[in-house]
gemmi code that builds the backbone of each chain (N, CA, C; Angstrom):
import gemmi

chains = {
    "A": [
        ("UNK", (34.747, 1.800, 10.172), (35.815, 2.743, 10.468), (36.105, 2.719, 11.969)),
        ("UNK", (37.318, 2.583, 12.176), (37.831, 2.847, 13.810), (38.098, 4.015, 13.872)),
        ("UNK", (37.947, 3.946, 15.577), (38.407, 5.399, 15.873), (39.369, 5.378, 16.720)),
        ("UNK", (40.342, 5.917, 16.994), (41.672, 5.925, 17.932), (41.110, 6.844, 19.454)),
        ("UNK", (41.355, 6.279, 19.872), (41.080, 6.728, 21.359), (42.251, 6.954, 22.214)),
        ("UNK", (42.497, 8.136, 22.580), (43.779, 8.756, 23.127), (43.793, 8.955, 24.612)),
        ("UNK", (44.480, 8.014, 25.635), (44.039, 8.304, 27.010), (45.041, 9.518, 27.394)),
        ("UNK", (44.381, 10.325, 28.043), (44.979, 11.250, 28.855), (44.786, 11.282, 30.300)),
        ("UNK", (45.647, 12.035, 31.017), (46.439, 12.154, 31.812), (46.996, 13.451, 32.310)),
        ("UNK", (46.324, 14.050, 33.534), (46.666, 15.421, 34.019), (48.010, 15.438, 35.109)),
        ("UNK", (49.030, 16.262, 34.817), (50.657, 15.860, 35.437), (50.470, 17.222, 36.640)),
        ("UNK", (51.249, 17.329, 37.322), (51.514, 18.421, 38.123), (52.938, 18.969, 37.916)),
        ("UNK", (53.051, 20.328, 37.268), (54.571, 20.599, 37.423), (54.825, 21.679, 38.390)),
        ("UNK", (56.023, 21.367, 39.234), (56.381, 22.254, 40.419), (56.811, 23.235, 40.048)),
        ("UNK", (56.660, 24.381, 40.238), (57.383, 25.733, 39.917), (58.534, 26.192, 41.125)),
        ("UNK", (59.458, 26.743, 40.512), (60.154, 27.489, 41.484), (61.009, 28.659, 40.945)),
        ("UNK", (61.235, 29.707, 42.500), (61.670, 31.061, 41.970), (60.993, 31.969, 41.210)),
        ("UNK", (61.626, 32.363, 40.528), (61.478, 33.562, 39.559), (59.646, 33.437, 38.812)),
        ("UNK", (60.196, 31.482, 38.087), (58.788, 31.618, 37.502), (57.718, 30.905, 38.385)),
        ("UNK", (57.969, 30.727, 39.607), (56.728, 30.584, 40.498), (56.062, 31.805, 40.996)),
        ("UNK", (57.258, 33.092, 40.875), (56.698, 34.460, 41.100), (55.768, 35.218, 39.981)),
        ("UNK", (56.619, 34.479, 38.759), (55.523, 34.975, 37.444), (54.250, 34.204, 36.941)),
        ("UNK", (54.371, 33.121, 37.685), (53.275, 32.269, 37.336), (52.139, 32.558, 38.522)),
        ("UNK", (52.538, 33.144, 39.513), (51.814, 33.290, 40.646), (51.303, 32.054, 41.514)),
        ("UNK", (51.885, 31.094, 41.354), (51.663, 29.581, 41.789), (53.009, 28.566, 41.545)),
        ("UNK", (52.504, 28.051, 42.421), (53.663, 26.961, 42.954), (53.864, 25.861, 42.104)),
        ("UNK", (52.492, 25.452, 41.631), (52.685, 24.458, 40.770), (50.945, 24.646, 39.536)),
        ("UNK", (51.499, 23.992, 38.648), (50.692, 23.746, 37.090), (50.635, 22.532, 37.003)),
        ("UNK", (49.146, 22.523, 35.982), (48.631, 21.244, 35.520), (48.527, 20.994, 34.399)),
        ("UNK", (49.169, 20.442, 33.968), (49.302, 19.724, 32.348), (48.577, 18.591, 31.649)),
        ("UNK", (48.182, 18.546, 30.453), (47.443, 17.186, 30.134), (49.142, 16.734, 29.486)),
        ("UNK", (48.388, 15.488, 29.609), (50.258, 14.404, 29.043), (49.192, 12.968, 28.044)),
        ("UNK", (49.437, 12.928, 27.431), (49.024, 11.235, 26.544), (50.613, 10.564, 26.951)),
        ("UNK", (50.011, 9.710, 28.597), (51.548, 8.365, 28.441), (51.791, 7.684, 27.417)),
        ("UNK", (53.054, 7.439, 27.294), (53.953, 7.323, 26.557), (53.735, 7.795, 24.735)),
        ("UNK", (53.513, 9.276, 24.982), (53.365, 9.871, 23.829), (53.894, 11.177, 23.728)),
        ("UNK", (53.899, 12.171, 25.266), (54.039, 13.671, 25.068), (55.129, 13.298, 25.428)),
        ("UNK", (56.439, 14.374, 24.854), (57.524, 14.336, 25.277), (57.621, 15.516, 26.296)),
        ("UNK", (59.056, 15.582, 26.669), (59.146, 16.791, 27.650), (59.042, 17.817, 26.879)),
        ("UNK", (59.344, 17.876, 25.589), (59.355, 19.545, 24.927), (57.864, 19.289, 25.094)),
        ("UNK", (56.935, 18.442, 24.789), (55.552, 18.845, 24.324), (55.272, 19.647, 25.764)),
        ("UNK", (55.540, 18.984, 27.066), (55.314, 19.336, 27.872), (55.396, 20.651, 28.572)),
        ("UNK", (56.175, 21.156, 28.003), (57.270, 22.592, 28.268), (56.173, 23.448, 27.512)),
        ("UNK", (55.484, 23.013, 25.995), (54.949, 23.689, 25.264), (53.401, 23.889, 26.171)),
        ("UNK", (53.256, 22.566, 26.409), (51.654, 22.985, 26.987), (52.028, 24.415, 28.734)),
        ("UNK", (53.124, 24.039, 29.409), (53.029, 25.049, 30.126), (53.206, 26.784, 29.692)),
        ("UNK", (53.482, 26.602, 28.448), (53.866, 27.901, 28.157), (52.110, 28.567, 27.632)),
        ("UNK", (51.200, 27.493, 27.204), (50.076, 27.275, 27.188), (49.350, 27.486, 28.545)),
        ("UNK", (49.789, 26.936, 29.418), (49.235, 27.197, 30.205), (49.120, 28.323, 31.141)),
        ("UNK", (50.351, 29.118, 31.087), (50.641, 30.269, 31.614), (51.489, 31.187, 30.645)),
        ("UNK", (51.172, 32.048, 29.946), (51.324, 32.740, 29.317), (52.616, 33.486, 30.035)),
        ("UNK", (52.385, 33.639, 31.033), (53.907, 34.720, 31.737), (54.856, 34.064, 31.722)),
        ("UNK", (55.088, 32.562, 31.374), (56.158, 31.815, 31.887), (56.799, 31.733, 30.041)),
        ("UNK", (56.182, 32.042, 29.178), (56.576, 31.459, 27.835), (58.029, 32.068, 27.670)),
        ("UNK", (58.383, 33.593, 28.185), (59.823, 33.867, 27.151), (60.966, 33.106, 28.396)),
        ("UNK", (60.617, 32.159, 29.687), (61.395, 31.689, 30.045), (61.798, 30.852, 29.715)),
        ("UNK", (60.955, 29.932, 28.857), (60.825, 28.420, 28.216), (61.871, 27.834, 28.005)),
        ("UNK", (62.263, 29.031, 26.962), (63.185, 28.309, 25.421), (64.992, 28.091, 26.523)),
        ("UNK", (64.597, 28.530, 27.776), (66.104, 28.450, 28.775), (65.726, 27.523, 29.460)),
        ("UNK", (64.671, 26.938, 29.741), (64.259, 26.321, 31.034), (64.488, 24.370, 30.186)),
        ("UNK", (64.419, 23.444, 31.628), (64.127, 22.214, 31.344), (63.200, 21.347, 32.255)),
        ("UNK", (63.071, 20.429, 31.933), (61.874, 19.827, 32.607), (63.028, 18.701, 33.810)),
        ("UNK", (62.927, 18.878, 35.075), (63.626, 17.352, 35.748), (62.045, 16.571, 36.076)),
        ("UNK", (62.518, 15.454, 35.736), (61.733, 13.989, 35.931), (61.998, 13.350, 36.456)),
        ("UNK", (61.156, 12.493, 37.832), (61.779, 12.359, 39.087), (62.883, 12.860, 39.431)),
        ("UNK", (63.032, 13.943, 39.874), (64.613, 15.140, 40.485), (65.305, 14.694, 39.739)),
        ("UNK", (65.534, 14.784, 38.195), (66.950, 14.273, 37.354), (66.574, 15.439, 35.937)),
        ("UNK", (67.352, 16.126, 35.490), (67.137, 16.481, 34.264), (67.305, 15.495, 33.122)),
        ("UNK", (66.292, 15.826, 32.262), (66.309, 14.685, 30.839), (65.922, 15.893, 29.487)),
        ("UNK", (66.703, 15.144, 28.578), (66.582, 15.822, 27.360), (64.896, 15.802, 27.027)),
        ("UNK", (64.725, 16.867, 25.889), (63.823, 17.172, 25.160), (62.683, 15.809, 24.680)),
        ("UNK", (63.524, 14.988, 24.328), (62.798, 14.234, 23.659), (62.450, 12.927, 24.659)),
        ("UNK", (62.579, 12.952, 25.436), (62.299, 11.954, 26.809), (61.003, 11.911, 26.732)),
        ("UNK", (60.028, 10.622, 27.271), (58.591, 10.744, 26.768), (58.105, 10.008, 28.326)),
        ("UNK", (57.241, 10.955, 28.664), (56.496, 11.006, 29.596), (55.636, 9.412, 29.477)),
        ("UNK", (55.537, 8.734, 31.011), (55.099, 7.791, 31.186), (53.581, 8.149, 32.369)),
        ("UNK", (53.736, 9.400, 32.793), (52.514, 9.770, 33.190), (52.375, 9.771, 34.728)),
        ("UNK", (53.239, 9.127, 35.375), (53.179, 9.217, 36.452), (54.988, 9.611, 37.455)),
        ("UNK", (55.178, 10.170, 36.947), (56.324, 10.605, 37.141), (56.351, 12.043, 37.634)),
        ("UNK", (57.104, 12.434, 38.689), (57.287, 13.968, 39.543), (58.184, 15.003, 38.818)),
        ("UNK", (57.357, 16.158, 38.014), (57.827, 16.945, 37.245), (58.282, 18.440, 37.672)),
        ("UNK", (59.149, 19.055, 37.630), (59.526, 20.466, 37.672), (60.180, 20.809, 36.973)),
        ("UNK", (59.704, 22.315, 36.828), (60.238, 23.759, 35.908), (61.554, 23.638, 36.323)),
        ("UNK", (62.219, 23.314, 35.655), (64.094, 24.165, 35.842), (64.098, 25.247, 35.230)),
        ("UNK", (64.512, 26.151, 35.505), (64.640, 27.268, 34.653), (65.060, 28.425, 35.382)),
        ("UNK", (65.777, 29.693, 34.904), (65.880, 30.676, 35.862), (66.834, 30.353, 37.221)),
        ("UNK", (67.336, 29.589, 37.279), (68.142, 29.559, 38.141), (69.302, 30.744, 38.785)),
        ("UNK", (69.757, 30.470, 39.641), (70.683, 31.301, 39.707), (71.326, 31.222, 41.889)),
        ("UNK", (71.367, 30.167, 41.804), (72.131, 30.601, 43.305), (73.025, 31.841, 43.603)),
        ("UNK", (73.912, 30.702, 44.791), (75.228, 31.776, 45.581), (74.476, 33.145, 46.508)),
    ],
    "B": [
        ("UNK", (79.116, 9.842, 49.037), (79.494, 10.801, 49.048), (81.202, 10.876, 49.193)),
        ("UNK", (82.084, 11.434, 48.444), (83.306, 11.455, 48.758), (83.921, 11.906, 50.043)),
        ("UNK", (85.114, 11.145, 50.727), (85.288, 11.875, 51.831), (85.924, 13.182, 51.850)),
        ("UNK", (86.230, 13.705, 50.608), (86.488, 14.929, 50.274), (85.544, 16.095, 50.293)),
        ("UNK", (84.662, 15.729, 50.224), (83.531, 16.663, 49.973), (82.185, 16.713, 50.503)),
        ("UNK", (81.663, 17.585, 51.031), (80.386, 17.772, 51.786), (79.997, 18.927, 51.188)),
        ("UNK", (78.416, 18.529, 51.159), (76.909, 19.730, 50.914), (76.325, 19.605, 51.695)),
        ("UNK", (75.990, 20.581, 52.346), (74.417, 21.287, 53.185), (73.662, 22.310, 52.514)),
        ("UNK", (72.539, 22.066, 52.876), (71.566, 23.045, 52.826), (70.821, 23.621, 54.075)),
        ("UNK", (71.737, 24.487, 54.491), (70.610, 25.455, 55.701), (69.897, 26.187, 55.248)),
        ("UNK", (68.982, 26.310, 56.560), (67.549, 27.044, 56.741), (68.131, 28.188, 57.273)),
        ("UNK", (67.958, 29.635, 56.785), (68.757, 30.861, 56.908), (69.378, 31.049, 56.425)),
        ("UNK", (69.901, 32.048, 57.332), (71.923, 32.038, 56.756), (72.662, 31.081, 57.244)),
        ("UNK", (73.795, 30.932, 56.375), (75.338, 29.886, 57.156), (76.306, 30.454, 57.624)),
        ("UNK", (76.589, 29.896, 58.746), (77.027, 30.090, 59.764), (79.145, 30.271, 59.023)),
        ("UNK", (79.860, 30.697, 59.771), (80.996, 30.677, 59.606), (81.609, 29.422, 60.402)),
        ("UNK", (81.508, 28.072, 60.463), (82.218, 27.096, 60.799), (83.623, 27.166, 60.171)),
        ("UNK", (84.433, 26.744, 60.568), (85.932, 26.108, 60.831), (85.990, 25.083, 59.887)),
        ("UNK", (86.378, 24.716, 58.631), (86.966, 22.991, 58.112), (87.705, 23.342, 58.481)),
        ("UNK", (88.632, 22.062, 59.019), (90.133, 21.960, 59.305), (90.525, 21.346, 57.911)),
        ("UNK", (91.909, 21.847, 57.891), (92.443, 21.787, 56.277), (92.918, 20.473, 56.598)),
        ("UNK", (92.781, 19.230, 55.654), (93.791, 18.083, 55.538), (94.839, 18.109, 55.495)),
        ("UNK", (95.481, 17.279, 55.880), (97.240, 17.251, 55.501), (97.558, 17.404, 53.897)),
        ("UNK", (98.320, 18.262, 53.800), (98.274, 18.325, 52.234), (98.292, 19.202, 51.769)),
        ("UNK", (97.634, 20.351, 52.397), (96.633, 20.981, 51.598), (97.557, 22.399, 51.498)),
        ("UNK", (98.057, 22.362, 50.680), (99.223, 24.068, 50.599), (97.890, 25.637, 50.825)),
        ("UNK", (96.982, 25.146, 50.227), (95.926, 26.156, 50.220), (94.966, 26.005, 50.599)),
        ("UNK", (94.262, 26.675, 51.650), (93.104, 26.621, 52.370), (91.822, 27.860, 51.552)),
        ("UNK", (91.221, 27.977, 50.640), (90.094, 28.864, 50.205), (89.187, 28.985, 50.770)),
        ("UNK", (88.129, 29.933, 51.452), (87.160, 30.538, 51.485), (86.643, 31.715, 51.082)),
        ("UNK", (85.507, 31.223, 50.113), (84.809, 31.907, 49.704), (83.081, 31.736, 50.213)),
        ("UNK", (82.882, 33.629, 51.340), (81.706, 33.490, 51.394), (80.734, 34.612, 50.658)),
        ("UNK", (79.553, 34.156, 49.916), (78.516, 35.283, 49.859), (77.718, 35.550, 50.348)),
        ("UNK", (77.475, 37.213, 50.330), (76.653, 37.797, 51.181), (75.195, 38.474, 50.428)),
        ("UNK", (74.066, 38.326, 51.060), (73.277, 39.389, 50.385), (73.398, 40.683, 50.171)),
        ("UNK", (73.575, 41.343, 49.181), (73.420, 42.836, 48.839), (72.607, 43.577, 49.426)),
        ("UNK", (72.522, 44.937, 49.474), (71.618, 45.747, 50.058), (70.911, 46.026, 49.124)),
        ("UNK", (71.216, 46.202, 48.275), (69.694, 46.763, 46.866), (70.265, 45.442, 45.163)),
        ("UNK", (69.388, 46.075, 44.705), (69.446, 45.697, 43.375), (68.807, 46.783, 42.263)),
        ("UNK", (69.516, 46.918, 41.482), (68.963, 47.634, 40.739), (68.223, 49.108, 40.836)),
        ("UNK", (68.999, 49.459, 41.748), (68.508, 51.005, 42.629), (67.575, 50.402, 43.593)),
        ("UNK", (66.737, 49.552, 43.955), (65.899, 48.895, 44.654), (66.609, 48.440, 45.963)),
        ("UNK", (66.072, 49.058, 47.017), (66.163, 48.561, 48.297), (65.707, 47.214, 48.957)),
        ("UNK", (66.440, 46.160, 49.067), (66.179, 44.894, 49.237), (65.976, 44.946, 51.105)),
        ("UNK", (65.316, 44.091, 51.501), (65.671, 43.404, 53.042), (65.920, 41.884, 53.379)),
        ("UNK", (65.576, 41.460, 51.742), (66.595, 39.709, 52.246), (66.379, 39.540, 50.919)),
        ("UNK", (66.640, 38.389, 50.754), (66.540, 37.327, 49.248), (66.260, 35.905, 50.143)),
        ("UNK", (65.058, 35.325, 49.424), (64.510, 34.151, 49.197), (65.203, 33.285, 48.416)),
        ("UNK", (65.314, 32.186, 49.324), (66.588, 30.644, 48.667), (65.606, 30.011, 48.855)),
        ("UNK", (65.204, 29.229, 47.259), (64.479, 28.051, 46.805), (65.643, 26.820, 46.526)),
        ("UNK", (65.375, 25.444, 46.935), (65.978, 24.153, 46.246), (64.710, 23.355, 46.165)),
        ("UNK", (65.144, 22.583, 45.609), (64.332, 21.512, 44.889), (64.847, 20.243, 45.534)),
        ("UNK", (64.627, 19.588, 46.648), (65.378, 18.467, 47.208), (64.751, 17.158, 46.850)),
        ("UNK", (65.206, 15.902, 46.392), (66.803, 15.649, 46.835), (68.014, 15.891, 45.674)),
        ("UNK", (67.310, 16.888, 44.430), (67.935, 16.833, 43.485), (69.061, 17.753, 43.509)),
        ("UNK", (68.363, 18.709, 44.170), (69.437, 20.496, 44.494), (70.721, 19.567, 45.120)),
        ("UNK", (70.200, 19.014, 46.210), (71.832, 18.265, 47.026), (72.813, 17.439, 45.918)),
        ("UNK", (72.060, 16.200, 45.103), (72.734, 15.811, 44.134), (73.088, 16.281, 43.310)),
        ("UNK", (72.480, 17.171, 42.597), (73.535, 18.297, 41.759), (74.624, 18.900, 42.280)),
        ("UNK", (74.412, 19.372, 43.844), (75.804, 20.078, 43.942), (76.982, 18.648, 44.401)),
        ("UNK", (76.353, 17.497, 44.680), (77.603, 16.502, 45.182), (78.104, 16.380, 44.014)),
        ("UNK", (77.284, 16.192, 42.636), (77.900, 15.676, 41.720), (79.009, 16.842, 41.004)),
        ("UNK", (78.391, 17.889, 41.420), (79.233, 18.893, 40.392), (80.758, 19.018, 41.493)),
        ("UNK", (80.651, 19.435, 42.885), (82.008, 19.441, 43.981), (82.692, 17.948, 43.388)),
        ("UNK", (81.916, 16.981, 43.101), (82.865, 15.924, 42.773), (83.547, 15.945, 41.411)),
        ("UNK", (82.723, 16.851, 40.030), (83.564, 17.137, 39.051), (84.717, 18.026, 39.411)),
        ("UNK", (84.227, 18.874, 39.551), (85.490, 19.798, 40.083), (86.658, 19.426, 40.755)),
        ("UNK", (86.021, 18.490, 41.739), (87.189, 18.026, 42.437), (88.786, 17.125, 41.923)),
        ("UNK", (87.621, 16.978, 41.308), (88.655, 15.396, 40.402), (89.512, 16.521, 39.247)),
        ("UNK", (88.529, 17.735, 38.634), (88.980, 18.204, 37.501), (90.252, 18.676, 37.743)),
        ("UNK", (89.944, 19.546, 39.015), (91.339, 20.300, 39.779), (92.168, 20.002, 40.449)),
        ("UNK", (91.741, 18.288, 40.803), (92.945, 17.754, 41.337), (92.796, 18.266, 43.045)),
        ("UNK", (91.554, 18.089, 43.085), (91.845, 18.763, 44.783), (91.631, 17.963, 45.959)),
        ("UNK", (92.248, 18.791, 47.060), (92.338, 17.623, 48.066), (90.548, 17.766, 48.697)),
        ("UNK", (89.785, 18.855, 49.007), (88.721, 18.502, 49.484), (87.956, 19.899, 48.748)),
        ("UNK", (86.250, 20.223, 48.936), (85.193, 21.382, 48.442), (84.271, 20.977, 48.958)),
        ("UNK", (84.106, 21.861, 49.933), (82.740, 21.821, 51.060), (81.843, 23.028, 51.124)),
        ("UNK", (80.409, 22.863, 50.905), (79.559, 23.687, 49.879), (78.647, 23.812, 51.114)),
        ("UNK", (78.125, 25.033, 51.576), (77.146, 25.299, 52.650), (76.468, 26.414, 51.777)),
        ("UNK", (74.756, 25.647, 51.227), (74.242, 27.085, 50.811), (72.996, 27.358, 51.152)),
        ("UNK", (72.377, 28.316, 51.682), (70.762, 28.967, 52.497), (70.108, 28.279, 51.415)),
        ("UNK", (68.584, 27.618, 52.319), (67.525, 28.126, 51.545), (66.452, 28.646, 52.688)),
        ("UNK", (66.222, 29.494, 52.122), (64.643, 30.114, 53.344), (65.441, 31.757, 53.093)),
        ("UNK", (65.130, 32.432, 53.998), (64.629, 33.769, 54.107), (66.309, 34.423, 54.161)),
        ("UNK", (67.486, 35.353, 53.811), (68.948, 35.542, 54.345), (68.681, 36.651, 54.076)),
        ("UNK", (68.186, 37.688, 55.386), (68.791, 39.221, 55.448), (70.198, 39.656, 54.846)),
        ("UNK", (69.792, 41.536, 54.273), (71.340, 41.656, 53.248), (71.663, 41.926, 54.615)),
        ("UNK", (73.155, 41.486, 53.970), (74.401, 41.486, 55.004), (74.928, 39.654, 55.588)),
        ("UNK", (73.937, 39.024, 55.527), (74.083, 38.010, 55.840), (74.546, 36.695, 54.858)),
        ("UNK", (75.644, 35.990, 54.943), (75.991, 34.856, 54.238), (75.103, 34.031, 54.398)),
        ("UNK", (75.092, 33.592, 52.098), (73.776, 32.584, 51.828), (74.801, 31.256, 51.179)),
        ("UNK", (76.106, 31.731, 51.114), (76.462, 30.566, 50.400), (78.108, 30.402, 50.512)),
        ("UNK", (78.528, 29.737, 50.724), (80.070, 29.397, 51.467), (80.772, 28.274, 50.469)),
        ("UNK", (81.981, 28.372, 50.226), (82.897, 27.565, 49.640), (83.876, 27.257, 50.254)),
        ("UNK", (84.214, 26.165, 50.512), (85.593, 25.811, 51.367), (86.163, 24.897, 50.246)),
        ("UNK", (87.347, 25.332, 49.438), (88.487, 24.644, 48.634), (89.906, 24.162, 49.410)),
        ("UNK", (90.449, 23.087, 49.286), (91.122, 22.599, 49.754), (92.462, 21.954, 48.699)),
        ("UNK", (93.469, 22.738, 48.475), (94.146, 21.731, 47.525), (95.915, 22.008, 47.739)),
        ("UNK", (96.429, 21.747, 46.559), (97.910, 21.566, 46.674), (98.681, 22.716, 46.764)),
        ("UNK", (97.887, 23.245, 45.746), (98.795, 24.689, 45.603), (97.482, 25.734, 45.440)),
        ("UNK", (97.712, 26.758, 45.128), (97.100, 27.780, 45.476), (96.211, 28.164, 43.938)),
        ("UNK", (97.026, 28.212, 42.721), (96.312, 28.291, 41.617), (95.338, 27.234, 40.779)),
        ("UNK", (95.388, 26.301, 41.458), (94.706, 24.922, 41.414), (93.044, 25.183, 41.990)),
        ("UNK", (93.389, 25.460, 43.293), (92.183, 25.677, 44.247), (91.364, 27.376, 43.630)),
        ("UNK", (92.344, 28.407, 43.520), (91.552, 29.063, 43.084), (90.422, 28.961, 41.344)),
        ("UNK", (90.873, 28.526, 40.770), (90.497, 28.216, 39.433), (89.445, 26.937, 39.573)),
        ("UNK", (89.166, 26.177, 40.623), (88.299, 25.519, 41.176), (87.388, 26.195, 41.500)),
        ("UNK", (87.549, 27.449, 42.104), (86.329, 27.799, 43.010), (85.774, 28.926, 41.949)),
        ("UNK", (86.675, 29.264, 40.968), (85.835, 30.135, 40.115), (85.058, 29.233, 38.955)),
        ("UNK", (85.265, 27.951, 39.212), (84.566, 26.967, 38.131), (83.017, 26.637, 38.662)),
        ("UNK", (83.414, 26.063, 39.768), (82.624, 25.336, 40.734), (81.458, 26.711, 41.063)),
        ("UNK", (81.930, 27.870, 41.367), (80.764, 28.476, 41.393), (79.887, 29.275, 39.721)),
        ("UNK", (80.653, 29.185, 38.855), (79.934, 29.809, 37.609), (79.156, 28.586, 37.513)),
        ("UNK", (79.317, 27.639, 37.365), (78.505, 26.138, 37.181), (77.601, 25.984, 37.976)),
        ("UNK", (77.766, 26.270, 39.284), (76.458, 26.331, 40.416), (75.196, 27.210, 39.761)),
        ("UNK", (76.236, 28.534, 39.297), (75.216, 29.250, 38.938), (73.826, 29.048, 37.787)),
        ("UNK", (74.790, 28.227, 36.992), (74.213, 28.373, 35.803), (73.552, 26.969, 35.621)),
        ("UNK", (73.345, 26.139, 36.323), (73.047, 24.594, 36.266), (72.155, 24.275, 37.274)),
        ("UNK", (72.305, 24.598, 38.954), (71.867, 23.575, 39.902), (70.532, 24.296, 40.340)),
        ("UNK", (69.977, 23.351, 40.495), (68.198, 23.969, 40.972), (68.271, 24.733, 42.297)),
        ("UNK", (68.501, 26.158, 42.084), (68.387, 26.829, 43.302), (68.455, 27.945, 42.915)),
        ("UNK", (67.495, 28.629, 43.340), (66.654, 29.849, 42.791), (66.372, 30.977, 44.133)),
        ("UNK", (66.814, 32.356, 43.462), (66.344, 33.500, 45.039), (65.811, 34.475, 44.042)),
        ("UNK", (64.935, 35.011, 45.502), (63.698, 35.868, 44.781), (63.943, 37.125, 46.059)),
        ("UNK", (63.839, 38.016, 45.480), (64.430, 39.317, 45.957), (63.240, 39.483, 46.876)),
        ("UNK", (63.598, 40.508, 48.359), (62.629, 40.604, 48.741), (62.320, 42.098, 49.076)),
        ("UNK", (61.915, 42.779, 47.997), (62.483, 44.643, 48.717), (61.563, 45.472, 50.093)),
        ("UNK", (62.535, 46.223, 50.115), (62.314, 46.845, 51.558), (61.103, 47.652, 51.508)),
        ("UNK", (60.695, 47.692, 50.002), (59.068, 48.933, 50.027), (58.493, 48.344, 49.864)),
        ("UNK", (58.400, 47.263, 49.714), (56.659, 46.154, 49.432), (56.724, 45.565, 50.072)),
        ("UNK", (55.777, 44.787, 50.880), (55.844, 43.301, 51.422), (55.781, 42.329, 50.582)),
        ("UNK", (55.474, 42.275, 49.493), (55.610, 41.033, 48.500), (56.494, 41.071, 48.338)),
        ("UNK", (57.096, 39.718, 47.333), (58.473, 39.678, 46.677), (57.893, 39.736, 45.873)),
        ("UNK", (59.261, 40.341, 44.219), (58.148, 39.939, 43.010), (59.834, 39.190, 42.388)),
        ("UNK", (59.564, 38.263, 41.254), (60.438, 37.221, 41.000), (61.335, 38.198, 40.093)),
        ("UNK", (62.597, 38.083, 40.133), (63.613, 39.355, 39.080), (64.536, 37.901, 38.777)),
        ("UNK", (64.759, 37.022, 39.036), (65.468, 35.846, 38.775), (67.110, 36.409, 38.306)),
        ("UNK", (67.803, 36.069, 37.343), (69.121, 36.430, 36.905), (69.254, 38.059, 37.244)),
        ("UNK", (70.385, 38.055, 37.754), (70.871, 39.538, 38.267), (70.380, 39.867, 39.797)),
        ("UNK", (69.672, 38.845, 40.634), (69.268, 39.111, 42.055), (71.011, 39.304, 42.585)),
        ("UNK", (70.556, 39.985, 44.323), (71.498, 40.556, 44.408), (72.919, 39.474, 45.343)),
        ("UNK", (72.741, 38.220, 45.053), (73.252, 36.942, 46.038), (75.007, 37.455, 45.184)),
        ("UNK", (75.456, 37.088, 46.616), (77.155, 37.208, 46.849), (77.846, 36.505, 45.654)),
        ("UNK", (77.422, 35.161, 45.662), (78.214, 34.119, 44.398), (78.081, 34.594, 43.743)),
    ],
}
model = gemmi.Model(1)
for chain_id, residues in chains.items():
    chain = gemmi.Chain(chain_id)
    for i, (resn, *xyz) in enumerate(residues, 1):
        res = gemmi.Residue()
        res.name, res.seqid = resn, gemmi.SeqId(i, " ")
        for name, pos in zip(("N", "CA", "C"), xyz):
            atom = gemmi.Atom()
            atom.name, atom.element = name, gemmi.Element(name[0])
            atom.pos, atom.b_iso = gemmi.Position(*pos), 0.0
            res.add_atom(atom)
        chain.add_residue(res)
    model.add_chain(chain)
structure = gemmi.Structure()
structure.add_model(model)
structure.setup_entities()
């Protein structure tokens, strides 16, 4: 019998504003399996990871290297992640 | 970058500079915002401007350049704080430039609901009875 062996991979996501005030930190650490977690998974583990940030979630998006990408975009593991969310200039 | 259009991001507040209007331009717009004095019955003494660079800048070139094209305009020059802007003080400036007058205005009410609701830039209230800020996100008290 084999066994599947799953490499992981700890990401840093930048916080800003509102939910860097509710998260009480600037930035979070995520586990990621490259080329397996997508950005929603990713979104899910921070809401995991910080409980205060969850009812911002379902508004917020992930940018990957400074670009927003849909949901289903799949993390390669070494790529520069931040919370979008909560916005609001002017 | 179009020669129509320029973004900054200052440290503070922005300043009231001068564009000179292009030839062309039947309508000259400015629109500036200011910080509020309170929020929410809450006595403020500034609001905190977060961007996310180099993406905050490319979001707003790309969006002054939708707009621009959408409305047909001759130029939209975008000056907006990030760091610390006492109320009373301008955090965010619009300069529209176009043919006629209902063109440019309907630009600048586009161009800023879209800022709002899209570009990575975030303020965090800072009130006058605590020394902390605490994060209130949508409904802070910024001019735009």
């Amino acid at each position: 019998m084999t066994r599947e062996t799953r490499t992981t991979v700890r990401m840093e996501v930048l916080l800003f504003g509102p939910q860097a005030a509710l998260a009480k930190v600037r930035a979070l650490s995520i586990e990621v399996v490259p080329g397996e977690t997508t950005c929603a998974d990713a979104l899910r583990e921070l809401g995991e990871a910080c409980e205060f940030l969850r009812d911002s979630l379902p508004a917020s998006r992930l940018a990957v290297n400074h670009a927003l990408v849909d949901a289903d975009v799949v993390l390669r593991g070494d790529e520069a992640l931040a919370l979008i969310g909560m916005v609001g200039g002017g | 970058m179009s020669a129509g259009i320029s973004v900054r991001l200052v440290e503070g507040p922005v300043n009231g500079d001068v564009v000179d209007a292009p030839r062309g331009a039947g309508a000259a717009l400015v629109f500036e915002g200011r910080v509020r004095p309170n929020e929410g019955g809450r006595l403020l003494e500034a609001l905190g401007y977060e961007a996310y660079s180099p993406m905050t800048e490319r979001q707003l070139e790309q969006l002054a350049a939708a707009v621009l094209e959408e409305h047909g305009l001759i130029g939209l020059h975008v000056d907006h704080s990030v760091g610390r802007v006492p109320i009373g003080a301008m955090s965010f400036r619009l300069v529209v430039h176009s043919a006629h007058r209902k063109s440019g205005l309907a630009a600048m009410d586009a161009f800023i609901d879209r800022m709002k609701r899209d570009v990575a830039l975030w303020k965090v209230p800072v009130y006058a009875d605590v020394s902390a800020s605490h994060g209130v996100g949508k409904g802070a008290a910024g001019g735009g």
